[in-house]
N, C-alpha and C positions, 0 to 999 in steps of 0.2 A: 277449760276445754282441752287443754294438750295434755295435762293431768289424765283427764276421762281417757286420750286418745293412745297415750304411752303406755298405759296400764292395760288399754284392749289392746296392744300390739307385743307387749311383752307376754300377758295372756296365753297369744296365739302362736304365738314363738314356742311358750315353753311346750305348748301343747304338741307341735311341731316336734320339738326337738324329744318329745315325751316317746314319741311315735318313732322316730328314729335308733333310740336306745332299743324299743322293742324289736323293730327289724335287725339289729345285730345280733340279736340270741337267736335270730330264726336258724336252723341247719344249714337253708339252702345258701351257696354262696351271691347266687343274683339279689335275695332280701339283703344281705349284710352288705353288699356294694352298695344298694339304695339306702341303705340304713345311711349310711357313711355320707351320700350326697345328701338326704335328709338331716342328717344333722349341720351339713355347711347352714343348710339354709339359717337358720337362727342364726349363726356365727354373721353372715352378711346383712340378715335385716336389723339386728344391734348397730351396726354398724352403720346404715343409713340412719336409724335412729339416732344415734348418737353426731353423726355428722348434720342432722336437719336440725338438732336442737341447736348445735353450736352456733349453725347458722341465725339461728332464730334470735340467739342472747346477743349476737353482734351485730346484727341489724335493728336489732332493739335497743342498742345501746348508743350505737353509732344518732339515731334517732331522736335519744332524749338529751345527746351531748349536740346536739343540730337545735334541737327546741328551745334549748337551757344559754347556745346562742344567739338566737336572734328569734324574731318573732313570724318569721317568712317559710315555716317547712311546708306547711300543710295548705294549698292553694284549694278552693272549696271551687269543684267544678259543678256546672249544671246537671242537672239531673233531670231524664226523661218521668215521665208519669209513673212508667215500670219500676223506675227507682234507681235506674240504670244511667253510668255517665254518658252524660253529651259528647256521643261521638266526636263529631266538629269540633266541639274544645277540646278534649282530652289531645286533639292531635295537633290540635294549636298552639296547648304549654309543652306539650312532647316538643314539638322544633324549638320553642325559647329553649326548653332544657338544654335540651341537642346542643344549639346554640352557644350555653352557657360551659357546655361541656368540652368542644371544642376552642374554646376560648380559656379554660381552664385546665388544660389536659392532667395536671397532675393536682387535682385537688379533690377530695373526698367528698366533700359535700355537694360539688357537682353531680358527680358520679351519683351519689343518694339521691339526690332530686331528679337524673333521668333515669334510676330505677326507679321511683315511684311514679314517673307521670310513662315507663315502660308499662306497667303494671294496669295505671289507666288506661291507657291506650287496646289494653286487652292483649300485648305482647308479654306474657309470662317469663316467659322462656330467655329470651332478653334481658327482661328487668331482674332477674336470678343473677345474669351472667355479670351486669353492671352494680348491683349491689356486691356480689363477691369482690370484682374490683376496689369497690370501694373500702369495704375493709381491709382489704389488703394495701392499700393505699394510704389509708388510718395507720393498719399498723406502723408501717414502716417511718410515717411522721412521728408517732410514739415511739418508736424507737430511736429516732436520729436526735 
């Protein structure tokens, strides 16, 4: 699927930037301004591209080096009829997490398990910012 999703996004990029090179032949000087800011665009969404894959290979990896530890990543929460997790729980292993993570302030695998019980919990935004910590907290164990 990110295969499928990289390729519609490069796509639309090139086509983008396809469109941009045309507005700098235009005469007028207001197309060739636009041309100009038409073309960042591609130049920034590579760039998110490239920065959400990164993301992706280090949370992914972070993940199976947590798996290939111990047998405790993946907590199987209840699920509504919809298919949807149980509110109630998700925010019941969110506080253990929490819990776990204040109790462990410098250690990665905390940090990975309250971004994924963020994530349950339906705080996205969150669980992005504590999984970042978290590799970044990896790294620097792998470096020292």
């Amino acid at each position: 699927m990110v295969v499928v999703l990289v390729v519609a996004a490069v796509f639309y990029l090139a086509l983008i930037g396809w469109r941009g090179v045309q507005l700098l032949t235009e005469d007028s000087w207001a197309a060739r301004g636009m041309g100009v800011g038409v073309l960042l665009l591609p130049v920034v969404g590579v760039a998110v591209v490239v920065r959400e894959l990164q993301f992706g290979r280090a949370a992914e990896r972070l993940g199976r080096q947590l798996s290939a530890e111990s047998a405790d990543v993946a907590t199987q929460l209840p699920r509504r009829p919809s298919g949807r997790i149980d509110r109630a729980a998700a925010d019941a292993l969110f506080e253990t997490r929490r819990a776990e993570t204040e109790a462990a302030p410098r250690d990665w695998r905390a940090w990975y398990r309250l971004a994924a019980a963020y994530g349950d919990a339906g705080d996205t935004r969150r669980g992005r910012r504590a999984m970042r910590y978290a590799i970044a907290l990896e790294r620097a164990d792998s470096a020292a």
